[in-house]
N, C-alpha and C positions, 0 to 999 in steps of 0.2 A: 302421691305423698299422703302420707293417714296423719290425721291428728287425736292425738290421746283423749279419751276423753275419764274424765274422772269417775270412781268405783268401778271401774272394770276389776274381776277379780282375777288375782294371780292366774291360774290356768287361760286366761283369754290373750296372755302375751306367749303363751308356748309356740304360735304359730307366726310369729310377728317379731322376734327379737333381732331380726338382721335387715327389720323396713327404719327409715328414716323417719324420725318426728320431730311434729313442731311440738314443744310442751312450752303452755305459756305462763310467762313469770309474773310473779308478783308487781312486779313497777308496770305491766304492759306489753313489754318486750317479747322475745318469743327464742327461746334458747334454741337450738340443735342436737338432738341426739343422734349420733349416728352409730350403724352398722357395729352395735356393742350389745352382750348381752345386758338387760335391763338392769339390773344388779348392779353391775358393775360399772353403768351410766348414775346411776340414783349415788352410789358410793361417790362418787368424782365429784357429784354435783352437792352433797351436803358439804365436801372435803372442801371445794373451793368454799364456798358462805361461813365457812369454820374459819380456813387460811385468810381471808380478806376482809375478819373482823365482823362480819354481816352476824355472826355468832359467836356472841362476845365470850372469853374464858370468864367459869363459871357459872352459863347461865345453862339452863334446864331446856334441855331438846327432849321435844314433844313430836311424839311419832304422826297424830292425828294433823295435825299442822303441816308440815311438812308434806303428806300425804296429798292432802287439800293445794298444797302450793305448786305442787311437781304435778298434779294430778294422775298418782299412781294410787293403787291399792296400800294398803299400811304391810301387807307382806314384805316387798321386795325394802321399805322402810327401817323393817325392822331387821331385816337380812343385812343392811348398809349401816345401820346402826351397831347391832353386834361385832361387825369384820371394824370399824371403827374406833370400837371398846379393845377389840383384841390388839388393835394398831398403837394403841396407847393415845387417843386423839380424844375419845370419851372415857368418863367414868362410867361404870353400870355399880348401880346399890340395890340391891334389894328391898322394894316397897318403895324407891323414892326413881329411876327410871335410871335417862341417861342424864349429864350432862356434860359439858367442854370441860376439860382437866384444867386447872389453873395453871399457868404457868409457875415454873418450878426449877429454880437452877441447880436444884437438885437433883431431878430425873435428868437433865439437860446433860450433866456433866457425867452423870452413872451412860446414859444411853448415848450420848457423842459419842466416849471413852469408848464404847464398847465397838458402836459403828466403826470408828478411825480404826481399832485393831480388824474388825472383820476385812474391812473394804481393800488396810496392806494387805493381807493374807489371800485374798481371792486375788489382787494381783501379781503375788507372788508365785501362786499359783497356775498361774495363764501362760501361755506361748507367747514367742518373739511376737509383738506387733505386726501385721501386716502396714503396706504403705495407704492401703488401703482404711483400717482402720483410722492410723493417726492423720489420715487427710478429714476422715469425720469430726474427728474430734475439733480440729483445725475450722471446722464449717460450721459444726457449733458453736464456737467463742464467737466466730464473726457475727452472727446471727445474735447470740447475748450482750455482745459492744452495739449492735444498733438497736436493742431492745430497751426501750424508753419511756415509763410512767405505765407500764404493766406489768406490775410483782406476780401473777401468777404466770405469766409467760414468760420472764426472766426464770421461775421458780421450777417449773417445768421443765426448758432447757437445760438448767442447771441437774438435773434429776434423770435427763437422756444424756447429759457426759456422762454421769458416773457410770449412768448403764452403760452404754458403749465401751468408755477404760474397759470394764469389769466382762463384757459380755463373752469373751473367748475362756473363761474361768471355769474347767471343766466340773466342779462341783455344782451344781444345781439347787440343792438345798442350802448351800452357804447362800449362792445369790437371792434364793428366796428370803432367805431370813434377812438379809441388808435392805431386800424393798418395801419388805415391812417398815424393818427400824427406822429407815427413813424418814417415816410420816412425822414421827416425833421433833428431830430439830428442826424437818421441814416448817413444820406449826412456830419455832420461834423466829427461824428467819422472817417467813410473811410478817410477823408480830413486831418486829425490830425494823423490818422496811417502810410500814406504814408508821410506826413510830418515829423512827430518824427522817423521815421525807427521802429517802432512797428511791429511785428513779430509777438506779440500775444495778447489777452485781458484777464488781471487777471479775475481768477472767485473768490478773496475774500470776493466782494460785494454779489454774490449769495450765497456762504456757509453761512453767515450771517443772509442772507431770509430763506435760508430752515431750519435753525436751529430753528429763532424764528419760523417759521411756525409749523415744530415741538414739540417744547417745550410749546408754548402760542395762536397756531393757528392762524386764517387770521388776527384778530384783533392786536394781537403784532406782527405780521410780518408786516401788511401794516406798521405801524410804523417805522421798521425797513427799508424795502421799500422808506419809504420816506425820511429818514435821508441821506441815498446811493443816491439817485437822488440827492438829494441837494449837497453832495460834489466833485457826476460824474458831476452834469452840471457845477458847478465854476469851475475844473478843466477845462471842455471844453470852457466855457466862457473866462476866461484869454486866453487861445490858439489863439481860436480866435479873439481875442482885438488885440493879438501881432499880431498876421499875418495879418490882415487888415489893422492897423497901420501901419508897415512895407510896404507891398503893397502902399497906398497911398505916404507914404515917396518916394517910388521909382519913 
């Protein structure tokens, strides 16, 4: 097992992005990376400290930091920074870097709105269910009912249903573009769990999907799909009004 060690430059992981590392954190601790390319580990790994509040909306992400904390090179930094910016999770200004987009129930409800239409359509798009499939789906809820005082593991699994629903959806570049948009209301849920003291995320909205999925196939579950978006996003939309409203007052 190799450990990271800090200013290695980018071309010294070309031969190493599928060994396991320890990279050690800032509190102590010692995180896991595993069997990913770096990139795309360093990405996950600002994305949580982003979702869990560790990087508060608004404040100013500094690549050299970061760099120093993960002990990577400021390359793959700033390669997780940019896919970040494009994910709608950072700003990028010119002359002034990156930093967390403020919340905004304005992007929330332009980019829910948009998600809830893609996510019906990819599965309207898709084939009958297999038994197969909706037993997955079935074994994820159970998993997110005993998932307890861990918002990015509720967060996660909530983020492998949708892929699963969606994963038979023979378009490929729709489903690319849904896992993008994701990251965005993903950013207010965690914001709204740690806010409300939520502990866990009902899965009533899913037994609902896989029911009609079952009963009436993609075509009446997207329906159903869509109806769930519309009253998950005005719940998160009010959240957000209040606490930005607030904020400003203060």
């Amino acid at each position: 097992m190799a450990r990271v060690k800090a200013g290695w430059l980018a071309t010294d992981w070309l031969c190493i992005l599928y060994t396991w590392y320890n990279i050690s954190h800032s509190h102590g601790r010692f995180l896991t990376i595993a069997r990913a390319p770096l990139s795309d580990e360093v990405y996950r790994q600002i994305l949580q400290r982003v979702q869990r509040g560790d990087i508060p909306a608004g404040t100013r992400v500094r690549d050299a930091a970061l760099a120093t904390q993960l002990g990577v090179s400021r390359t793959p930094i700033r390669e997780a920074l940019l896919r970040l910016s494009r994910d709608g999770v950072l700003e990028n200004t010119v002359g002034r870097g990156f930093r967390v987009r403020p919340l905004d129930p304005g992007e929330l409800g332009e980019v829910g709105t948009i998600l809830g239409a893609l996510e019906s359509l990819a599965l309207r798009l898709s084939p009958e269910p297999s038994p197969e499939r909706l037993a997955r789906l079935r074994t994820l809820d159970q998993q997110l009912e005993t998932t307890r005082g861990d918002a990015s593991l509720c967060l996660d699994l909530e983020d492998e249903w949708h892929r699963v629903l969606l994963e038979d959806c023979p378009n490929r570049r729709l489903l690319g573009t849904i896992a993008s948009l994701r990251q965005v209301p993903r950013r207010y849920l965690a914001a709204y769990m740690r806010d409300a003291g939520r502990l866990s995320l009902s899965t009533l909205p899913h037994a609902k999907i896989v029911q009609a999925l079952g009963d009436a196939g993609p075509e009446g579950a997207a329906a159903v799909l869509e109806q769930q978006w519309r009253k998950g996003l005005a719940e998160l939309e009010a959240w957000t009004a209040r606490r930005t409203g607030s904020e400003a007052r203060a």
